[in-house]
TIVO-2410 file (N, C-alpha, C; in nm, 3 decimals):
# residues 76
REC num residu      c1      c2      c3 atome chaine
REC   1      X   0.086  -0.117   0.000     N      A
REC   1      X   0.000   0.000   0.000    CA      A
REC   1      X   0.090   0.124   0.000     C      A
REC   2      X   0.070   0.183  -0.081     N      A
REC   2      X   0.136   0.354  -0.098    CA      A
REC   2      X   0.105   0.414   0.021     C      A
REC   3      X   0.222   0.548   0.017     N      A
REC   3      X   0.213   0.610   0.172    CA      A
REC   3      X   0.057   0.748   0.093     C      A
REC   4      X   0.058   0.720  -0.011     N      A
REC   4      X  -0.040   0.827  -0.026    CA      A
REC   4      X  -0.192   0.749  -0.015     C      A
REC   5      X  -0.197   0.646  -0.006     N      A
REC   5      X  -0.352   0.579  -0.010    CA      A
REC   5      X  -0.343   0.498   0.179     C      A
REC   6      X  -0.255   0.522   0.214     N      A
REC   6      X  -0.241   0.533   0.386    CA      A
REC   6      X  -0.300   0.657   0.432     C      A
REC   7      X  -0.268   0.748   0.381     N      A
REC   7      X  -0.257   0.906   0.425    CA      A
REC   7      X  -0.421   0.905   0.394     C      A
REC   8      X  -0.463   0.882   0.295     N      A
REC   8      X  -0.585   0.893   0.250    CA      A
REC   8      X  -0.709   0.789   0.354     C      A
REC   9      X  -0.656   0.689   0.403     N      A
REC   9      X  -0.733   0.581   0.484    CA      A
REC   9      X  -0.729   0.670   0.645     C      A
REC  10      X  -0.632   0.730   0.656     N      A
REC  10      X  -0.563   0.773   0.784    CA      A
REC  10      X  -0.717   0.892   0.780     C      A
REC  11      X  -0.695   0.990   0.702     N      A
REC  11      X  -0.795   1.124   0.657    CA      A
REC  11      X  -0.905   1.081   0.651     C      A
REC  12      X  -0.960   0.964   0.635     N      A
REC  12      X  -1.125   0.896   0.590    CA      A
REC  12      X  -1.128   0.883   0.753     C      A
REC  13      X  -1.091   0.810   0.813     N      A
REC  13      X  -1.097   0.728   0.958    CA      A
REC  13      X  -1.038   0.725   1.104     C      A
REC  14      X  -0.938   0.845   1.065     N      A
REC  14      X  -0.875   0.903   1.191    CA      A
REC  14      X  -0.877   1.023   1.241     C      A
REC  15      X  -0.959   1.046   1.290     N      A
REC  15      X  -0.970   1.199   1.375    CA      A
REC  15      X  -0.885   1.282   1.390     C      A
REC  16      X  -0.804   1.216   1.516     N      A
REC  16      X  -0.659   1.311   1.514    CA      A
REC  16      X  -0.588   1.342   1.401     C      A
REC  17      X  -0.533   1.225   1.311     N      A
REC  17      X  -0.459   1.233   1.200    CA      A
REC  17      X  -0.539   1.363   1.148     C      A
REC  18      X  -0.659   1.335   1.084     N      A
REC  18      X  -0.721   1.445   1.008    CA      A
REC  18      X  -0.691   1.602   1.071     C      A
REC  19      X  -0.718   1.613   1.200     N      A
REC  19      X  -0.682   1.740   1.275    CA      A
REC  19      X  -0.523   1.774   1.260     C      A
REC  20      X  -0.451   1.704   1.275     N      A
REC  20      X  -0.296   1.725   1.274    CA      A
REC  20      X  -0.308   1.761   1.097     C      A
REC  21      X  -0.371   1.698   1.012     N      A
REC  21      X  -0.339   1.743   0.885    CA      A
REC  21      X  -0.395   1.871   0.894     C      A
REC  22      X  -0.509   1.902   0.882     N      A
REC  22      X  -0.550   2.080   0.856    CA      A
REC  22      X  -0.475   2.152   0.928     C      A
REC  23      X  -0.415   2.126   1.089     N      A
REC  23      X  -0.347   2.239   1.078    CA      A
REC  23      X  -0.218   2.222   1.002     C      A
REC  24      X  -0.177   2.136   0.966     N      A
REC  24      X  -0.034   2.153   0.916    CA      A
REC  24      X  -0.027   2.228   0.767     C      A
REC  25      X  -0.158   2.184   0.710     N      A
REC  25      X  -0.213   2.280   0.590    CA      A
REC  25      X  -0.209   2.428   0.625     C      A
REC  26      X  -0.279   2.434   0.782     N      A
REC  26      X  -0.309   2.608   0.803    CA      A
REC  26      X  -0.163   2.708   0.814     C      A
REC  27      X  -0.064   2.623   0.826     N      A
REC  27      X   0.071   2.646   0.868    CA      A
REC  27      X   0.147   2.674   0.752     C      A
REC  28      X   0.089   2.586   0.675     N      A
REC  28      X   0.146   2.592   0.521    CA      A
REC  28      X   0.088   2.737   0.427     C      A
REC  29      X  -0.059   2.743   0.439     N      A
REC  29      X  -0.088   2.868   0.410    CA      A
REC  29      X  -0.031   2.978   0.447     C      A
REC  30      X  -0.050   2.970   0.625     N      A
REC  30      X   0.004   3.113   0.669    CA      A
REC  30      X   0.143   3.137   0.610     C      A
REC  31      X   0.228   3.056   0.598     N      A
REC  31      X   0.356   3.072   0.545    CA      A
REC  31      X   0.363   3.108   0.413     C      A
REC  32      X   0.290   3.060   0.279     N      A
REC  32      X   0.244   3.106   0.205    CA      A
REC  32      X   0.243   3.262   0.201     C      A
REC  33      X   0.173   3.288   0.266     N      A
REC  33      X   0.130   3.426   0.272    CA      A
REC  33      X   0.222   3.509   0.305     C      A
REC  34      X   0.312   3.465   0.382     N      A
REC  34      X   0.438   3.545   0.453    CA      A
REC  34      X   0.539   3.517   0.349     C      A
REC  35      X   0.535   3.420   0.250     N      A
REC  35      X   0.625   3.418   0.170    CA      A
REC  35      X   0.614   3.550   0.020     C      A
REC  36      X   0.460   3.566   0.015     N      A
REC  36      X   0.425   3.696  -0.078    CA      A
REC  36      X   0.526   3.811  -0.054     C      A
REC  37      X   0.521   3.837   0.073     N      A
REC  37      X   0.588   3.973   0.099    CA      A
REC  37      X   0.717   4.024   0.077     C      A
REC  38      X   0.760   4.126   0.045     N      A
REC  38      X   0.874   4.153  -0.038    CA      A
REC  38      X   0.981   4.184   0.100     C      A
REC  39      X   0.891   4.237   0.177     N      A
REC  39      X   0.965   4.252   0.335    CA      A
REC  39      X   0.891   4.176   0.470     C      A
REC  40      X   0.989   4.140   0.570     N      A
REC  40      X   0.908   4.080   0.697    CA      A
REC  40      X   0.940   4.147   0.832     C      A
REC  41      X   0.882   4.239   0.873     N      A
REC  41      X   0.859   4.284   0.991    CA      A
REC  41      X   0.984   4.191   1.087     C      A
REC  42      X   1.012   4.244   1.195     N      A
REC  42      X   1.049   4.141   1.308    CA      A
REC  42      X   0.969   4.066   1.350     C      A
REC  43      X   0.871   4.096   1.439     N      A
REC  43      X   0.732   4.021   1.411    CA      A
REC  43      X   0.732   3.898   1.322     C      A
REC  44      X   0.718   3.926   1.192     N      A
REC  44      X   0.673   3.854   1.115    CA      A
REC  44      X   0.761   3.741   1.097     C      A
REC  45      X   0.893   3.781   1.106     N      A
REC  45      X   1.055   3.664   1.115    CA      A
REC  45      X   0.977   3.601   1.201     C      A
REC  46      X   0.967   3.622   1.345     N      A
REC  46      X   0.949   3.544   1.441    CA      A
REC  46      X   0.818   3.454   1.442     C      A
REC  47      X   0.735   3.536   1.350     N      A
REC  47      X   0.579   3.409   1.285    CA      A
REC  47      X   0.672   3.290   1.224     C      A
REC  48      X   0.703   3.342   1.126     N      A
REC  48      X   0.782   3.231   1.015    CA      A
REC  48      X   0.821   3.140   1.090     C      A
REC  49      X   0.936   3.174   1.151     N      A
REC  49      X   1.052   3.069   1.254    CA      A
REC  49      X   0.920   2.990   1.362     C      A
REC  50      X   0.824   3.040   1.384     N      A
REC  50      X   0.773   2.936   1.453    CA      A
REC  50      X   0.634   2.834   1.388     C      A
REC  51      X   0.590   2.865   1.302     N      A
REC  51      X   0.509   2.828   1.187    CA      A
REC  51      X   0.592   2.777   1.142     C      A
REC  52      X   0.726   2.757   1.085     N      A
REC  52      X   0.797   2.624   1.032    CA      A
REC  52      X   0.806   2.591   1.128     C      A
REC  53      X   0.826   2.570   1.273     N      A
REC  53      X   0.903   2.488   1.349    CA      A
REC  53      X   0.770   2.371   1.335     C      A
REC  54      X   0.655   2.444   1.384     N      A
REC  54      X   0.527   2.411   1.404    CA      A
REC  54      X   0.449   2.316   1.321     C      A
REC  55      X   0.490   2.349   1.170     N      A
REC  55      X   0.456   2.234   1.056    CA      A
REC  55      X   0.555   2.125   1.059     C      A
REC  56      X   0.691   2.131   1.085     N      A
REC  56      X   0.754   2.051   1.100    CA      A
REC  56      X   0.736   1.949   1.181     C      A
REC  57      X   0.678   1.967   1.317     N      A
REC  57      X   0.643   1.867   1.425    CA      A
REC  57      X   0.532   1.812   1.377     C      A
REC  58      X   0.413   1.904   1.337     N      A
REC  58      X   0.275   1.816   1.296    CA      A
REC  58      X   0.335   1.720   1.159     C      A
REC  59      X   0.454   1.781   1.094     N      A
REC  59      X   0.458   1.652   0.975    CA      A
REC  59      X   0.478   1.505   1.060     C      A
REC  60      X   0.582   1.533   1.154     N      A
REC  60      X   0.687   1.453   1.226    CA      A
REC  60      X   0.567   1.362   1.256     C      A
REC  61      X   0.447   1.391   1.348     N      A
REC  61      X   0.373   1.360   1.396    CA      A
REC  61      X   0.290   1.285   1.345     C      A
REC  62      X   0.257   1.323   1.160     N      A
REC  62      X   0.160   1.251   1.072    CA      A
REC  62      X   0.249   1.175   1.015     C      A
REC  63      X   0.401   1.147   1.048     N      A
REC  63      X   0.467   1.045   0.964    CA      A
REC  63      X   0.484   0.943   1.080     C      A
REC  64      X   0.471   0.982   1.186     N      A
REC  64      X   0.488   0.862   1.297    CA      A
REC  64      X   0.375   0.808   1.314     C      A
REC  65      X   0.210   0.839   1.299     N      A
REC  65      X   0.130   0.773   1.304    CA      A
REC  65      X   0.093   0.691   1.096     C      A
REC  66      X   0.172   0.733   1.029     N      A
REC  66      X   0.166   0.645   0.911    CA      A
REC  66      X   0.231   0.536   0.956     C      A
REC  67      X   0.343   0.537   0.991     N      A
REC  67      X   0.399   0.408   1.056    CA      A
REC  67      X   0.399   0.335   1.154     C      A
REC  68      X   0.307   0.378   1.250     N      A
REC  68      X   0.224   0.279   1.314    CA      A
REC  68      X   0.087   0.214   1.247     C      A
REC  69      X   0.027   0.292   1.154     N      A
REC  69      X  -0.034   0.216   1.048    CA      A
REC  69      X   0.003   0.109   0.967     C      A
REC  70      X   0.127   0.111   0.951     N      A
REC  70      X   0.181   0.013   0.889    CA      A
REC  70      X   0.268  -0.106   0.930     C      A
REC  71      X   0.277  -0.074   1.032     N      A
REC  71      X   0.304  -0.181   1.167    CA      A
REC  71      X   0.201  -0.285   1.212     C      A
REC  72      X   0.058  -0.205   1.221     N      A
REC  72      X  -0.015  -0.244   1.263    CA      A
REC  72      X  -0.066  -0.330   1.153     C      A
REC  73      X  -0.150  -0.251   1.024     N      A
REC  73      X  -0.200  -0.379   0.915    CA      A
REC  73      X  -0.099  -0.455   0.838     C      A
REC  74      X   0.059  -0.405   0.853     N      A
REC  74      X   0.182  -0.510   0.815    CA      A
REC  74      X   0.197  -0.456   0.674     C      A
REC  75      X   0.153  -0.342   0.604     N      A
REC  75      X   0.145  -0.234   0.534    CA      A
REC  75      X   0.339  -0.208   0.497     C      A
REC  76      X   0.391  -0.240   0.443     N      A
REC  76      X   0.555  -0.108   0.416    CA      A
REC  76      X   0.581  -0.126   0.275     C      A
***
């Protein structure tokens, strides 16, 4: 089974997973958005630096419960 039709079983049937994904999406936007700008406030450095730190853990987080998915139905 592909890690993208895991991800997709994970999003149909797992709550948390699903929650850890939108925000990691919302993280991805806001950054997005901070990436438009031609300049970044101090402020705004210090959004960035923690909005990546922040998507980084929720990835960390949705890649450690793929692989207990795949532990579990014997899935790799």
């Amino acid at each position: 089974m592909t890690e993208e039709k895991i991800i997709e079983l994970l999003l149909k049937d797992n709550e948390t997973f699903r929650k850890i994904h939108q925000e990691h999406q919302e993280c991805e936007q806001a950054l997005s958005s901070l990436r438009t700008k031609s300049y970044l406030t101090e402020e705004e450095r210090v959004q960035e630096k923690l909005l990546k730190k922040k998507k980084l853990r929720l990835k960390d987080e949705m890649y450690r419960m793929i692989l207990e998915f795949q532990q579990r139905t014997g899935h790799e």
